[in-house]
C-alpha positions as CSV (number, residue, x, y, z in Angstrom):
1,X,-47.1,-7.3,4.6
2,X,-43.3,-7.3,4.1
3,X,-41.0,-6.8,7.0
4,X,-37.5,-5.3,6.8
5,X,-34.7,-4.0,7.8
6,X,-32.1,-1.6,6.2
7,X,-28.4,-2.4,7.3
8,X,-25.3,-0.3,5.6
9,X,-22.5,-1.6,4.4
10,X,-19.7,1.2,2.7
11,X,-22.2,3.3,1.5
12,X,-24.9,0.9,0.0
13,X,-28.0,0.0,1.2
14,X,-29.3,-3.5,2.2
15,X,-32.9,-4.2,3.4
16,X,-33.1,-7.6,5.2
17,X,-36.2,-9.3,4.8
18,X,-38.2,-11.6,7.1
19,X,-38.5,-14.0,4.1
20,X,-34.4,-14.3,4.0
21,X,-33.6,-12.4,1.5
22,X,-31.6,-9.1,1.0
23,X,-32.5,-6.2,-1.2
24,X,-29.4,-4.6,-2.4
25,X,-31.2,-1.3,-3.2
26,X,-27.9,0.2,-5.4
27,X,-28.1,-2.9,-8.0
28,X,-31.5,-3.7,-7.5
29,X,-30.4,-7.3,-6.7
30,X,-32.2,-9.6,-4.9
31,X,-30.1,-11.5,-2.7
32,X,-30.1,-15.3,-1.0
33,X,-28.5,-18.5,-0.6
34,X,-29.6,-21.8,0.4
35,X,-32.6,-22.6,-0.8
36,X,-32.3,-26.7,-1.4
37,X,-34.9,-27.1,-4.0
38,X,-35.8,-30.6,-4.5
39,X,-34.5,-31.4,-1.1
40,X,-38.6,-33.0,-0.1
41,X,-38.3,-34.5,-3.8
42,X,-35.8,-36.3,-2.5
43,X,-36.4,-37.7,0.8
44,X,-39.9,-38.7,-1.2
45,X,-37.7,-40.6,-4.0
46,X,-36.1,-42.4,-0.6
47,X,-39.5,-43.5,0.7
48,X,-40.0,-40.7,3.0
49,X,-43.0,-38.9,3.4
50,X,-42.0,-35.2,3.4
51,X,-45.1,-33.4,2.1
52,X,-44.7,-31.4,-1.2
53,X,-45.8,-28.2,0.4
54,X,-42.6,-27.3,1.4
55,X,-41.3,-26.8,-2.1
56,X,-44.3,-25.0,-3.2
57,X,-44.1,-22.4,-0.1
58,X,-40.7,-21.8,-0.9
59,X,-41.7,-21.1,-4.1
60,X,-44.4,-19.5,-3.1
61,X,-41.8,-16.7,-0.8
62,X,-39.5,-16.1,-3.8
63,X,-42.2,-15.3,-6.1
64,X,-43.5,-12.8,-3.3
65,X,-40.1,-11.6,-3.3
66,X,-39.7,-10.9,-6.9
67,X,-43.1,-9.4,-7.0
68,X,-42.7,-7.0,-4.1
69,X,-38.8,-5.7,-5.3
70,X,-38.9,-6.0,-8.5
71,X,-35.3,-6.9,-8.7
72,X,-33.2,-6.5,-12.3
73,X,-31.3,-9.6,-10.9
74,X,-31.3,-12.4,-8.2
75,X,-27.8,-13.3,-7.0
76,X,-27.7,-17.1,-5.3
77,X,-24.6,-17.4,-2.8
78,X,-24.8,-21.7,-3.2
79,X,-27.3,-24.4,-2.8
80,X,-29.7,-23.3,-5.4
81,X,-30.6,-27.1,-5.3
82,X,-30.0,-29.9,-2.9
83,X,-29.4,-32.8,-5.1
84,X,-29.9,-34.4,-8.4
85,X,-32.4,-33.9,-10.7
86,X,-36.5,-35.0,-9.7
87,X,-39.8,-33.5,-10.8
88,X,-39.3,-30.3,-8.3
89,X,-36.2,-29.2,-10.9
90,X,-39.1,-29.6,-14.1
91,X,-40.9,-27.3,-11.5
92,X,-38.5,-24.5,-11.3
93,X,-37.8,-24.7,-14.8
94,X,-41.5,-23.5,-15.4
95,X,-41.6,-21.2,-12.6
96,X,-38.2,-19.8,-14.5
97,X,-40.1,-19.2,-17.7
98,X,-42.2,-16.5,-15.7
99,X,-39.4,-14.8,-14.9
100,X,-37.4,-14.9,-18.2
101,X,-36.4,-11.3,-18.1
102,X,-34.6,-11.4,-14.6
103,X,-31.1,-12.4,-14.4
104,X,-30.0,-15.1,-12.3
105,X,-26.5,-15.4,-10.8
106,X,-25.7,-18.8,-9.0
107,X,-22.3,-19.2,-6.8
108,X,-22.0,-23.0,-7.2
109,X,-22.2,-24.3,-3.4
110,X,-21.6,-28.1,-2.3
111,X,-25.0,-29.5,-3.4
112,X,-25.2,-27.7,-6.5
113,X,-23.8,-30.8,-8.7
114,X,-26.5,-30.4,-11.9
115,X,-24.6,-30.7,-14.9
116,X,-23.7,-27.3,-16.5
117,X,-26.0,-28.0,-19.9
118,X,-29.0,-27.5,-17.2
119,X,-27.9,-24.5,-15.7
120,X,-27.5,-23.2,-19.2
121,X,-31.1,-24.3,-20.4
122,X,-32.5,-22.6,-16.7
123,X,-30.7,-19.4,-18.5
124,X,-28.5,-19.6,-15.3
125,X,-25.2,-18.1,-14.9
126,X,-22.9,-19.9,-12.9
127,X,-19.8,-19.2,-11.0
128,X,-17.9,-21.9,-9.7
129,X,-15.9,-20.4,-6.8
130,X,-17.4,-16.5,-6.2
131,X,-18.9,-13.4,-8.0
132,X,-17.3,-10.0,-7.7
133,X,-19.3,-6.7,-8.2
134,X,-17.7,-3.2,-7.3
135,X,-16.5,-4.1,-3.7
136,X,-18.6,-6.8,-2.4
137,X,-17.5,-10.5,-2.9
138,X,-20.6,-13.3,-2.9
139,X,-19.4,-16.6,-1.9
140,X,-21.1,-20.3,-0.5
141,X,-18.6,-20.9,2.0
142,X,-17.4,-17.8,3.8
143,X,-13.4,-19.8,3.4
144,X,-13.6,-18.6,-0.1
145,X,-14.1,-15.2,0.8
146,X,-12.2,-12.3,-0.2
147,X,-12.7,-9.5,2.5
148,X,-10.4,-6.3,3.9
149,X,-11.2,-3.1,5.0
150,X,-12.4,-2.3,1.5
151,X,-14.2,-5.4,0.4
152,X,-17.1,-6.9,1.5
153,X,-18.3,-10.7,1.5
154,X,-22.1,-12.1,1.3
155,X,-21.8,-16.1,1.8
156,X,-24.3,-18.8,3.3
157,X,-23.8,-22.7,3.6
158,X,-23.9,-23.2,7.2
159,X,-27.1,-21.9,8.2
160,X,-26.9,-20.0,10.8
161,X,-29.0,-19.6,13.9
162,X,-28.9,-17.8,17.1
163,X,-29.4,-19.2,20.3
164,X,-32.1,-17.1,22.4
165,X,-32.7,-18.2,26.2
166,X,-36.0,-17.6,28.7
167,X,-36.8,-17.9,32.2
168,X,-35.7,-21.5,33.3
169,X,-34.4,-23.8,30.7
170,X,-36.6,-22.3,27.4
171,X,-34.4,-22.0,24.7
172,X,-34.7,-21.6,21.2
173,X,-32.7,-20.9,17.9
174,X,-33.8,-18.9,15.4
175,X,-32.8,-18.7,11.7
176,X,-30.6,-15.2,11.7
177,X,-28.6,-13.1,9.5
178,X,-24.8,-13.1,10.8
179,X,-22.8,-10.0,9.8
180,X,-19.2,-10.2,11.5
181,X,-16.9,-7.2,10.1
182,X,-15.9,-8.2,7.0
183,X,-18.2,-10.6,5.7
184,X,-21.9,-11.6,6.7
185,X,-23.6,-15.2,6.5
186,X,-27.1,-15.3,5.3
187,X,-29.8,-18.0,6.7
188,X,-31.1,-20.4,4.1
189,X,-34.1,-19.3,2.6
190,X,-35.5,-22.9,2.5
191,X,-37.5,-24.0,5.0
192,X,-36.3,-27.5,5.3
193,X,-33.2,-27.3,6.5
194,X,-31.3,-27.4,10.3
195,X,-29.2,-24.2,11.5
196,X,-25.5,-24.2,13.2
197,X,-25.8,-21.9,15.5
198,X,-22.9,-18.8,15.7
199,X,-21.4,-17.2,18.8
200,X,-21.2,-13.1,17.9
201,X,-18.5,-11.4,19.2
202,X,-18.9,-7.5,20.4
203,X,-19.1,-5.0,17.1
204,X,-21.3,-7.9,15.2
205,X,-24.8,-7.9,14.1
206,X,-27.2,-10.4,14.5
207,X,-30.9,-9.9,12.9
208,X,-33.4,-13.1,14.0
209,X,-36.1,-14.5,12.0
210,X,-39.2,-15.3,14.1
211,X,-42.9,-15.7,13.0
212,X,-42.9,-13.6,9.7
213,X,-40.6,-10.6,11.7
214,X,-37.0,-9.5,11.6
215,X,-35.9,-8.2,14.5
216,X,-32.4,-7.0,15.6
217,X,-30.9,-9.0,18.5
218,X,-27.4,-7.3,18.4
């Protein structure tokens, strides 16, 4: 069962999903940012035993995505991969071959250092700083955004999380979506990765992520 939420923005649609993604209902675009594949491939290369489930349930989430919106194109605000190449990159490659027929959009984030002969044989295209479409801006890093009253920006890279408090000292931080007014954060869709957790400030939305759910917290 998929769990969402629609959020507007101008006068498009955007369903927020409990697998952190966005559905982006006018362009039929799949939406997310951080995934870090090949981030367990390489701990394990460094003699660390992180288990290889974690890139196949990753995996696993964007195929159920895909399968469940159907989208015409997947837009990637940064960190499409964590590092350089191991066998979790041959991986995708196959998993990409499935999916020939939807485009794929990359905003180049911080770890995405592949060469570009790669990107191009992954039928990937690329965007070094950020991609425009209509009024909406995607960009890793929300400094490159460009945002106004009239303009929109989707960016990721920090991972954001939302500290929720209980009776005594329980606490715990949950993966979120982030939209301040003019530009919104998105939580890494992998798995294996830490959150920084944001103060919102009155007017802001905040959507937590907690055991498959979505649930609006502000």
């Amino acid at each position: 069962m998929h769990s969402f939420l629609p959020h507007n923005i101008f006068e498009d649609t955007f369903l927020l999903t409990a697998n952190r993604t966005i559905f982006w209902e006018q362009e039929k675009a799949l939406i997310l940012s951080d995934l870090h594949l090949g981030k367990s491939g390489h701990f394990r290369k460094s003699g660390i035993a992180i288990p290889q489930t974690i890139f196949k349930d990753d995996m696993q989430r964007l195929l159920a995505e895909i399968q469940f919106y159907k989208p015409a194109q997947l837009i990637i605000v940064g960190d499409l991969f964590h590092s350089t190449m191991n066998k979790e990159h041959d991986l995708f490659l196959r998993w990409r071959k499935d999916f020939a027929d939807t485009i794929i959009h990359l905003v180049k984030g911080n770890h995405d250092i592949l060469k570009d002969k790669w990107y191009e044989e992954a039928d990937i295209t690329v965007h070094k700083n950020h991609l425009s479409i209509r009024n909406f801006t995607f960009a890793h890093d929300v400094q490159e955004c460009k945002t106004s009253d009239e303009h929109y920006c989707f960016s990721g890279h920090i991972h954001p999380g939302i500290l929720m408090r209980g009776l005594g000292r329980q606490a715990m931080n949950l993966p979120c979506f982030y939209f301040a007014k003019q530009y919104a954060v998105l939580p890494a869709f992998g798995k294996f990765t830490g959150t920084f957790t944001v103060q919102p400030q009155p007017g802001e939305a905040v959507f937590g992520l907690v055991e498959n759910k979505i649930i609006r917290l502000q």
